[in-house]
TORKOL-4160 file (C-alpha; in steps of 0.2 Angstrom, whole numbers, padded with zeros to 4 digits, m for minus):
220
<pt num="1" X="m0123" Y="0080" Z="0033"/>
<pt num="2" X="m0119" Y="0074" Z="0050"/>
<pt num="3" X="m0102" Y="0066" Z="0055"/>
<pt num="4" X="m0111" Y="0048" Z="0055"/>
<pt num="5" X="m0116" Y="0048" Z="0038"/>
<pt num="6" X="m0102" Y="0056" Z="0030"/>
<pt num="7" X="m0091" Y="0045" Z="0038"/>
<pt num="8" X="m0102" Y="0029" Z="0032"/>
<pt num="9" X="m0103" Y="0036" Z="0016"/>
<pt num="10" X="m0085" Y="0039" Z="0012"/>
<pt num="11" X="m0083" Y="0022" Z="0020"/>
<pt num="12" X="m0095" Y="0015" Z="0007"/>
<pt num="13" X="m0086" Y="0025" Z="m0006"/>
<pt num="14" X="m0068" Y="0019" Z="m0002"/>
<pt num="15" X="m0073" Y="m0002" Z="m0001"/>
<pt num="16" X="m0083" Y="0000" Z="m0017"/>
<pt num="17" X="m0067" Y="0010" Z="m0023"/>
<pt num="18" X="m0055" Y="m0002" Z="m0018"/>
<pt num="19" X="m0064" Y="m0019" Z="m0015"/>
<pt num="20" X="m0049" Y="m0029" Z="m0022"/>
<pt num="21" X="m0040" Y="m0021" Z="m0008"/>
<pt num="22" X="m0052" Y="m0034" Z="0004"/>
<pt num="23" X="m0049" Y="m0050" Z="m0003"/>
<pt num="24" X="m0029" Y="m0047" Z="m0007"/>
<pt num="25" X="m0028" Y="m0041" Z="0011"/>
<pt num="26" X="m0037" Y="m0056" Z="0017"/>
<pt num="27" X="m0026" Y="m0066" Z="0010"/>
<pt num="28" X="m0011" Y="m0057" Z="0016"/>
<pt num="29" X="m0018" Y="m0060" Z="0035"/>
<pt num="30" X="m0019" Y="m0077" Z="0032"/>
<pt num="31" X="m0002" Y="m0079" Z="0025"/>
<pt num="32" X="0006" Y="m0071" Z="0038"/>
<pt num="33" X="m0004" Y="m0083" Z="0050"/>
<pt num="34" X="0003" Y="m0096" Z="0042"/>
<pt num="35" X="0022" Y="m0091" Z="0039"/>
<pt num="36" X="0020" Y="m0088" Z="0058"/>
<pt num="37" X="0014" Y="m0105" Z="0062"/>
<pt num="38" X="0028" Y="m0112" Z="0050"/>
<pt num="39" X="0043" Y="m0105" Z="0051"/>
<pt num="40" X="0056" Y="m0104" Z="0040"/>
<pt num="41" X="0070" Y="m0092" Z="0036"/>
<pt num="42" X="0062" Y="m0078" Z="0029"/>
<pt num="43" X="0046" Y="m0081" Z="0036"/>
<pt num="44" X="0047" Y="m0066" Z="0051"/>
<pt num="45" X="0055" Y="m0054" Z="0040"/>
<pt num="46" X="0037" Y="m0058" Z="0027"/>
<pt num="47" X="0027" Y="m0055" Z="0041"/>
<pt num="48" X="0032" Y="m0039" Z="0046"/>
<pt num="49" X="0032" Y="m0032" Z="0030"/>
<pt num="50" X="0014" Y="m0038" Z="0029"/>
<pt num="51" X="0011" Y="m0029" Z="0045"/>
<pt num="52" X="0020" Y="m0013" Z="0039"/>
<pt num="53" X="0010" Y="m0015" Z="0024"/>
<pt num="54" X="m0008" Y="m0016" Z="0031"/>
<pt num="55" X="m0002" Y="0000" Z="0043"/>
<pt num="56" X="0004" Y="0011" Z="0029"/>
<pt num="57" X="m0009" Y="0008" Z="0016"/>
<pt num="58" X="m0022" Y="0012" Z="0031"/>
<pt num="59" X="m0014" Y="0027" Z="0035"/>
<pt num="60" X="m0009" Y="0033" Z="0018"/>
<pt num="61" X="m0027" Y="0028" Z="0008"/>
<pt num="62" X="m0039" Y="0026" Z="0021"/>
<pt num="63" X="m0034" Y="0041" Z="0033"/>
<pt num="64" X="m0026" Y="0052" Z="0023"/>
<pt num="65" X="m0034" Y="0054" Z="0006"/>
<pt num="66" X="m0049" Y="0049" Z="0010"/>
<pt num="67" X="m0054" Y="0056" Z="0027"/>
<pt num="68" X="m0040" Y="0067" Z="0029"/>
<pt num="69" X="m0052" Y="0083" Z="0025"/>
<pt num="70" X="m0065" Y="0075" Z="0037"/>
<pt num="71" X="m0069" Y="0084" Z="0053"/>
<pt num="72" X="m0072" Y="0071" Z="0069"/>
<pt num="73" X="m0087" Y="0075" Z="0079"/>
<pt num="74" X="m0084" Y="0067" Z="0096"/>
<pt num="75" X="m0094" Y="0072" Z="0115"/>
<pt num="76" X="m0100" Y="0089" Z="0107"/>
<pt num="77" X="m0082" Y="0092" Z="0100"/>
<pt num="78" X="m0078" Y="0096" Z="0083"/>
<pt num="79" X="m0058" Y="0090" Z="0078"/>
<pt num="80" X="m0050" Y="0095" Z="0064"/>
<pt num="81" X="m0034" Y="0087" Z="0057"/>
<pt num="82" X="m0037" Y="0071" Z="0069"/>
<pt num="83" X="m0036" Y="0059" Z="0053"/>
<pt num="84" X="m0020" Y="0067" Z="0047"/>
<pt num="85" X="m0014" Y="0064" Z="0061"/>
<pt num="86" X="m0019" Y="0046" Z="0064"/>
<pt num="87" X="m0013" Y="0043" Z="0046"/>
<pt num="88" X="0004" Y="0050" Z="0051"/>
<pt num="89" X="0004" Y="0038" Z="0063"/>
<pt num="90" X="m0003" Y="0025" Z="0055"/>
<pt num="91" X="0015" Y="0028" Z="0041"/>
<pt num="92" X="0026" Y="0027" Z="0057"/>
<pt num="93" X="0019" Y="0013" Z="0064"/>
<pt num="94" X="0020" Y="0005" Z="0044"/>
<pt num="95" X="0040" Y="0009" Z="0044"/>
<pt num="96" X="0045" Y="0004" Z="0061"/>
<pt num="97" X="0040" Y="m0015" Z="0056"/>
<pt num="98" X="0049" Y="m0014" Z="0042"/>
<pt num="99" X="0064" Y="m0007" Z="0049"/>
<pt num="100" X="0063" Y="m0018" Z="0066"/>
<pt num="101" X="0057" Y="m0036" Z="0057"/>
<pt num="102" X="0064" Y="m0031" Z="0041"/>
<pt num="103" X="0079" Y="m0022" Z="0042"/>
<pt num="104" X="0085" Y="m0026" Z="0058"/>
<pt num="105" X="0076" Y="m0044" Z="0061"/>
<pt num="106" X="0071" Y="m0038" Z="0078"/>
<pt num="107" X="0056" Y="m0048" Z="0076"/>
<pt num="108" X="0051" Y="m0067" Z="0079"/>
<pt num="109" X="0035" Y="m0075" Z="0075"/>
<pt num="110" X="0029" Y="m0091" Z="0080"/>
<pt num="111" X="0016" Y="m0101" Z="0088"/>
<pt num="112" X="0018" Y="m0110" Z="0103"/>
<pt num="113" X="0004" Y="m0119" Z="0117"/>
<pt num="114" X="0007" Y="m0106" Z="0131"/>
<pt num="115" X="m0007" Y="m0093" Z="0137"/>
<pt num="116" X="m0002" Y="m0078" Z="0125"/>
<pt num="117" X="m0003" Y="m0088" Z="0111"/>
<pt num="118" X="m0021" Y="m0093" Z="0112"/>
<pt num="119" X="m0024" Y="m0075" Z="0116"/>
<pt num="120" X="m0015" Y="m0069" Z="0101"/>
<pt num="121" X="m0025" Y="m0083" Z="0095"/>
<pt num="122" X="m0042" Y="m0074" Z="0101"/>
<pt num="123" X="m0036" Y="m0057" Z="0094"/>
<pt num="124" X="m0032" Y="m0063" Z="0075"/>
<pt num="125" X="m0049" Y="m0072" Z="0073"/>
<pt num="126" X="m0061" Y="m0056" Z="0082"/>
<pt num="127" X="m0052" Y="m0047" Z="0068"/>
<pt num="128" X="m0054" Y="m0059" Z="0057"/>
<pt num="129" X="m0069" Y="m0067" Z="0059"/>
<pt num="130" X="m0080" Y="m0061" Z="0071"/>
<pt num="131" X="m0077" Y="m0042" Z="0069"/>
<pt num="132" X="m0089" Y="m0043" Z="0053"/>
<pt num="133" X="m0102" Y="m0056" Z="0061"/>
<pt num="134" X="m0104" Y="m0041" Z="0074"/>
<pt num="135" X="m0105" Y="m0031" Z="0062"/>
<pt num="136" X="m0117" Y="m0041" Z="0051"/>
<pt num="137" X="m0129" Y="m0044" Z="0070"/>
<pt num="138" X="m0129" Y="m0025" Z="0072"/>
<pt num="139" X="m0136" Y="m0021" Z="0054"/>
<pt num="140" X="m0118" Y="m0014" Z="0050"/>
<pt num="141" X="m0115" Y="m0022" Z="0033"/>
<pt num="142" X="m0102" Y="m0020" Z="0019"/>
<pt num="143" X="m0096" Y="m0008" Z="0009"/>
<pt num="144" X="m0104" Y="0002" Z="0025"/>
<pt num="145" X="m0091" Y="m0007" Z="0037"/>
<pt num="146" X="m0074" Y="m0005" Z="0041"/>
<pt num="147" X="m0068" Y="m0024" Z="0036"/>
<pt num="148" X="m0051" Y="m0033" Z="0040"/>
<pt num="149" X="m0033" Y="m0027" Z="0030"/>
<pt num="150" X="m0042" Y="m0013" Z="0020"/>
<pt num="151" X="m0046" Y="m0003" Z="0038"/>
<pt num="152" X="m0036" Y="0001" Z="0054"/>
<pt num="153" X="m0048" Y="m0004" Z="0067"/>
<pt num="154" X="m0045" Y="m0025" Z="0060"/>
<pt num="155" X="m0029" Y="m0021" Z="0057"/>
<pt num="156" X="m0025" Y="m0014" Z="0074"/>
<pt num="157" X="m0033" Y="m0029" Z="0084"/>
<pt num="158" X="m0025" Y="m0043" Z="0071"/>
<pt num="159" X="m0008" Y="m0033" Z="0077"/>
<pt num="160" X="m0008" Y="m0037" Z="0095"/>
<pt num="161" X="m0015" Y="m0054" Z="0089"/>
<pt num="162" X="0005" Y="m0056" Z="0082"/>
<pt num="163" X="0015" Y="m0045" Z="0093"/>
<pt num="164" X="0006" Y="m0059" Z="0106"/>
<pt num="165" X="0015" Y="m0073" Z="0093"/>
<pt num="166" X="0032" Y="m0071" Z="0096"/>
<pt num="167" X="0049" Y="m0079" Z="0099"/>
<pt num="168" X="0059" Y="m0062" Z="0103"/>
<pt num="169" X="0056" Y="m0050" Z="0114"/>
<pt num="170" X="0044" Y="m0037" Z="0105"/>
<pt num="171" X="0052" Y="m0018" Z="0104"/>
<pt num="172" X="0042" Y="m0008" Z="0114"/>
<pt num="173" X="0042" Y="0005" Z="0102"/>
<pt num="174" X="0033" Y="m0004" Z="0089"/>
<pt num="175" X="0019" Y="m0008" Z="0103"/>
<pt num="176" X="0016" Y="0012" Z="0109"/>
<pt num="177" X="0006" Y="0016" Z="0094"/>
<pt num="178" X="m0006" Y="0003" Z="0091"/>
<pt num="179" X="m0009" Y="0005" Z="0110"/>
<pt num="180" X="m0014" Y="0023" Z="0106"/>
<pt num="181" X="m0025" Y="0014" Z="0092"/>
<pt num="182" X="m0035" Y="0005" Z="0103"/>
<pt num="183" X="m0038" Y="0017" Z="0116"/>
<pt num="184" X="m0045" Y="0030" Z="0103"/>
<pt num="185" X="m0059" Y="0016" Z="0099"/>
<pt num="186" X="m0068" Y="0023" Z="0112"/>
<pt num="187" X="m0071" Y="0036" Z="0098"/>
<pt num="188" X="m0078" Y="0025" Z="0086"/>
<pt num="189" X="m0088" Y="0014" Z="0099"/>
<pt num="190" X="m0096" Y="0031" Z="0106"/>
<pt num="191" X="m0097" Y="0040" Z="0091"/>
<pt num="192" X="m0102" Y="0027" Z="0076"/>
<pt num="193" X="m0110" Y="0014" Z="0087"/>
<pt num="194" X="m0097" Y="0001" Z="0080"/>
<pt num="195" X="m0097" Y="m0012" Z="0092"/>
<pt num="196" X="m0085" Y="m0022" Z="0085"/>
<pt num="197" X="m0072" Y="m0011" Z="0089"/>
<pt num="198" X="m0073" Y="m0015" Z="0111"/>
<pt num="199" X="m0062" Y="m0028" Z="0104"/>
<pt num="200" X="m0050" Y="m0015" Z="0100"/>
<pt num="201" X="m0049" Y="m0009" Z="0117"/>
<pt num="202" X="m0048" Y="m0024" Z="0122"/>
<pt num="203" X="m0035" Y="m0028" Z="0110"/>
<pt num="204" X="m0024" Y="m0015" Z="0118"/>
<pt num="205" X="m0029" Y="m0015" Z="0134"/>
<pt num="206" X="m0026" Y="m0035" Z="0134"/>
<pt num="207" X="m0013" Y="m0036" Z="0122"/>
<pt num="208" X="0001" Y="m0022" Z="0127"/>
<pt num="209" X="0002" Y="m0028" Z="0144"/>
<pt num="210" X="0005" Y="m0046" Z="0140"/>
<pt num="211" X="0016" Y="m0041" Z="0129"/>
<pt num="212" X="0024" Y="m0031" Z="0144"/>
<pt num="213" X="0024" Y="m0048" Z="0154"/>
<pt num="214" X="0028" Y="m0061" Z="0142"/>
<pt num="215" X="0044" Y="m0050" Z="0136"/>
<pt num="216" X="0054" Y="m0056" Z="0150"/>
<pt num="217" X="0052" Y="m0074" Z="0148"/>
<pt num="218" X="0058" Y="m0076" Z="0130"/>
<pt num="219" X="0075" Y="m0072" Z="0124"/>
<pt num="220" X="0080" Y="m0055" Z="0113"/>
């Protein structure tokens, strides 16, 4: 079996295993959007546990147990151990929003009129919405699609959508591995013809110098 088809198949495998997992992560997206857009007390620390969340369960469910074993195929290559190691990151990434937005309330959410909102705006529906209609226009339907919350390619563009949403300055730290995210998309554009996912590059290649820029401007 080549890379392409055991990767779709185990996708297909893991959505029909976990399909509840789409709709309760759907609905966790859209409650963050809205504790971001209405603040109240404990609305930022709610957020970034639902970011940290979405990244660990990616990491742990989706990379680790079920395509840890895999092998990646990639320009003639063969890697073994890369989902292991995106999974670790993937944790990481999970616990640093808990322990900066939750712990240590080092993050801010909310939604103003200025040009990195509407981008963050942009950001959070592609991952939303428009990921699956590209995946729908280019024959790539679920289970056989990665969809938003229950995969880390939606959840890593929704991401820089909220890092883009805030009123503190973002710690750097909690940007660096979703940057890493987006740039191995290439991966997946290249090697699963899953076009939707030039919006993660984009994302990161949008979103973390933005981030970079509008972190000046807005107090700690």
């Amino acid at each position: 079996m080549s890379f392409v088809d055991d990767f779709f198949n185990t996708l297909e495998v893991y959505n029909n295993t976990f399909w509840p997992m789409t709709v309760f992560t759907y609905l966790l997206g859209f409650v963050a959007l809205y504790l971001a857009a209405r603040k109240s007390r404990s609305s930022d620390k709610i957020v970034s546990a639902i970011l940290g969340f979405l990244w660990i369960w990616s990491g742990a469910v989706f990379c680790i147990v079920f395509y840890g074993p895999m092998d990646v195929e990639f320009l003639g290559l063969t890697m073994r151990g890369i989902w292991y190691l995106v999974g670790f990151l993937f944790v990481v990434q999970g616990i640093l929003f808990f322990w900066s937005g939750v712990l240590r309330e080092s993050l801010s959410f909310g939604v103003g009129g200025d040009g990195y909102s509407i981008v963050g705006a942009i950001i959070v529906i592609y991952s939303m919405v428009i990921y699956p209609i590209i995946g729908f226009l280019t024959e790539m339907e679920y289970p056989r699609y990665p969809v938003f919350g229950a995969a880390p390619c939606p959840v890593g563009i929704f991401t820089f959508g909220l890092l883009l949403w805030t009123e503190k300055k973002v710690p750097l730290v909690t940007a660096v591995i979703p940057l890493i995210w987006a740039l191995m998309g290439v991966m997946s554009v290249m090697g699963l013809n899953i076009w939707a996912d030039l919006g993660l590059i984009l994302s990161g290649l949008v979103g973390f110098p933005l981030i970079l820029l509008h972190n000046p401007k807005i107090g700690t």
